[in-house]
C-alpha positions as CSV (number, residue, x, y, z in Angstrom):
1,X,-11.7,-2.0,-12.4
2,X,-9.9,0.2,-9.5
3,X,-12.6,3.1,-8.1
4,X,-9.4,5.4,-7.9
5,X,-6.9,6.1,-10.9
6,X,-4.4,8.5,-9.9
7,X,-1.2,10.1,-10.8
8,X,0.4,13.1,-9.5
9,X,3.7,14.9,-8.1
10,X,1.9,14.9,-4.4
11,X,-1.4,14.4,-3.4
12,X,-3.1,13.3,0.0
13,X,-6.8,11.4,-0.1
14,X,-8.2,11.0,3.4
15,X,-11.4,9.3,4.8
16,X,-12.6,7.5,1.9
17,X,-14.0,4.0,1.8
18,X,-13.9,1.7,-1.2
19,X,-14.8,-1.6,-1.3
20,X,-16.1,-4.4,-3.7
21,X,-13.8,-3.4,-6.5
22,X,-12.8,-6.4,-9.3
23,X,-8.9,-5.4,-9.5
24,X,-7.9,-3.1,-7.0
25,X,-9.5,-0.2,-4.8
26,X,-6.5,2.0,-5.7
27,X,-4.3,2.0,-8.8
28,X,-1.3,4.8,-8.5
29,X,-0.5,5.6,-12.6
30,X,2.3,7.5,-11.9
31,X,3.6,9.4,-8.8
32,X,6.3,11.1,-6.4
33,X,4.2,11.4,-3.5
34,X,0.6,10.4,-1.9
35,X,-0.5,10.1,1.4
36,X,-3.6,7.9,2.1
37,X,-4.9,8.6,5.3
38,X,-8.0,7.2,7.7
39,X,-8.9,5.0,4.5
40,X,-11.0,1.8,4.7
41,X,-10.5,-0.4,2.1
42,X,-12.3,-3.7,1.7
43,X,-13.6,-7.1,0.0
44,X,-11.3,-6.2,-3.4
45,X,-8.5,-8.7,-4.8
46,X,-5.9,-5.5,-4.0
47,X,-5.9,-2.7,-1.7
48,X,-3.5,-0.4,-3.6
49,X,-1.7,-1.3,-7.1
50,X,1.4,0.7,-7.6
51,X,1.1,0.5,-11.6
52,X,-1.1,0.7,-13.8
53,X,-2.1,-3.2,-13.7
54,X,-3.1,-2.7,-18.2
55,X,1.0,-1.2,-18.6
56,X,3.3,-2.5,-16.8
57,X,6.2,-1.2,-18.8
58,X,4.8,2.6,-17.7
59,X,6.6,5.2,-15.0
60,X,7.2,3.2,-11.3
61,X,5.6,4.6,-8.7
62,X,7.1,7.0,-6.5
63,X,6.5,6.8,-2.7
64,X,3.0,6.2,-0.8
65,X,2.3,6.5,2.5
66,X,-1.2,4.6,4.0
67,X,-1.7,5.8,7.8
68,X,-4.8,5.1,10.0
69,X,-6.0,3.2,7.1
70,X,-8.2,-0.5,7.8
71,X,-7.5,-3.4,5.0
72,X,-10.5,-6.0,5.5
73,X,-11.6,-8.9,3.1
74,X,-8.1,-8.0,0.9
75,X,-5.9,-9.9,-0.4
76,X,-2.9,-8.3,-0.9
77,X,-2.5,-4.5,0.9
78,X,-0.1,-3.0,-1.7
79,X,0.8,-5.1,-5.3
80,X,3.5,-3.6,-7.1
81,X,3.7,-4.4,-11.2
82,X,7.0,-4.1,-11.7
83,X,9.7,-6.3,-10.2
84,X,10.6,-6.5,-6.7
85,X,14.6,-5.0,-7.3
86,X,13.1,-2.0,-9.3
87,X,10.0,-0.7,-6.7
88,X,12.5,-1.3,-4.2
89,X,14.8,0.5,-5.9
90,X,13.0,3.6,-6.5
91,X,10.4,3.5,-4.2
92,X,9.5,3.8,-0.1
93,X,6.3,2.1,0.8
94,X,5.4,3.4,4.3
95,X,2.6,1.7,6.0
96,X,1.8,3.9,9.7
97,X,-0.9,2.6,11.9
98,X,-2.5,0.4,9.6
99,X,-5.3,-2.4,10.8
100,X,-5.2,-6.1,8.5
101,X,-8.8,-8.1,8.5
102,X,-9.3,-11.5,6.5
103,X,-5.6,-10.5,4.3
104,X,-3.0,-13.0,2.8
105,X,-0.3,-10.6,2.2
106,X,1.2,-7.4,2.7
107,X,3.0,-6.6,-0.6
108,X,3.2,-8.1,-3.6
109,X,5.2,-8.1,-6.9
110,X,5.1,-10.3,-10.1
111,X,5.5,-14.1,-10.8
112,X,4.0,-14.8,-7.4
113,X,7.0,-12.7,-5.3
114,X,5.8,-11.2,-2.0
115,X,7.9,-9.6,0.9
116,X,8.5,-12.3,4.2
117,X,6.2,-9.5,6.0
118,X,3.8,-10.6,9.0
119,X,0.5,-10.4,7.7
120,X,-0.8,-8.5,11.2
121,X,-1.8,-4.9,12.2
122,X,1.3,-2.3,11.9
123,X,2.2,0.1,13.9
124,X,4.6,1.3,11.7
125,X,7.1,0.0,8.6
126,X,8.8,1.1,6.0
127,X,9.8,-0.6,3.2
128,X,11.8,0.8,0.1
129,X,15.1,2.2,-0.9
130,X,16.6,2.5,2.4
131,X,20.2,2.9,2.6
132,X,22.6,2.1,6.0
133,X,25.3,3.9,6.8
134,X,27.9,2.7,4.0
135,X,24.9,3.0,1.4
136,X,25.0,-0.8,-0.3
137,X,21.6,-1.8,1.2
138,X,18.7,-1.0,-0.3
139,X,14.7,-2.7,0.0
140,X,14.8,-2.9,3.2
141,X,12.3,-2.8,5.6
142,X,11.6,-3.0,9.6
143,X,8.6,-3.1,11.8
144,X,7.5,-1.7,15.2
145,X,5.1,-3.9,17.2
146,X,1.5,-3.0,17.3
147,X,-0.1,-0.4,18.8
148,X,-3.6,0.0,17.2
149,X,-6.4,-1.6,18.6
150,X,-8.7,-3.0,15.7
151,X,-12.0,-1.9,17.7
152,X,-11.1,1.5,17.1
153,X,-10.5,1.3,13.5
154,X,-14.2,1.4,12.4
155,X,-15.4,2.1,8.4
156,X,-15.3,5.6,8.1
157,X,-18.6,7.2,6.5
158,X,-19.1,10.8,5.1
159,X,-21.9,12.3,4.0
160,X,-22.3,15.5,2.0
């Protein structure tokens, strides 16, 4: 079971850390907007599902955007339920300053489909409907080397 259900127009979550989750730390119901920010996710099958993983015939995702945020002991950072053509379609996946730990893949769709991404720390990419300047190309993504330093992306703990 995810920790974190959500759905909303736009909504940011910062500094949370979830970990030892069954199906995914995150599962985004429905959505035009978030931004995850200085998360730490860790030793779950998925960091973030867009979709719920129990319908996948319900409302795509919108956009997401994970910045200073640490993937460790994960599988896959983002798994998308629907097909590759529709997310991509529809959707931007930004991923800004994020550290990788002990993961297989970046993002994930159906049937065993994944994107040809580097499994490494990112600086910054963005991966979506992007469009070039005569507007036929869309899902596509680029990547700007590394800048974060994994010693400085430490499990973020808050206490009330």
């Amino acid at each position: 079971m995810p920790l974190a259900d959500g759905g909303n127009q736009q909504y940011t979550v910062r500094s949370f850390e979830i970990s030892g989750q069954t199906t995914s730390c995150i599962c985004l119901l429905w959505d035009w907007g978030w931004t995850w920010s200085g998360m730490t996710l860790a030793a779950s099958p998925v960091g973030i599902t867009l979709i719920n993983p129990e319908d996948p015939n319900g409302q795509q995702a919108g956009s997401i955007y994970v910045m200073d945020t640490l993937f460790d002991g994960i599988d896959t950072v983002v798994h998308s339920t629907f097909m590759k053509e529709t997310i991509l379609k529809t959707s931007i996946i930004t991923l800004d300053n994020v550290g990788v730990l002990n993961v297989n893949y970046m993002v994930t769709f159906p049937n065993g489909v994944y994107l040809d991404i580097p499994v490494a720390t990112v600086d910054h990419i963005v991966i979506g409907n992007i469009q070039n300047e005569e507007g036929g190309i869309y899902g596509a993504y680029g990547c700007v080397s590394p800048l974060l330093s994994l010693q400085t992306m430490q499990p973020l703990h808050h206490s009330c």
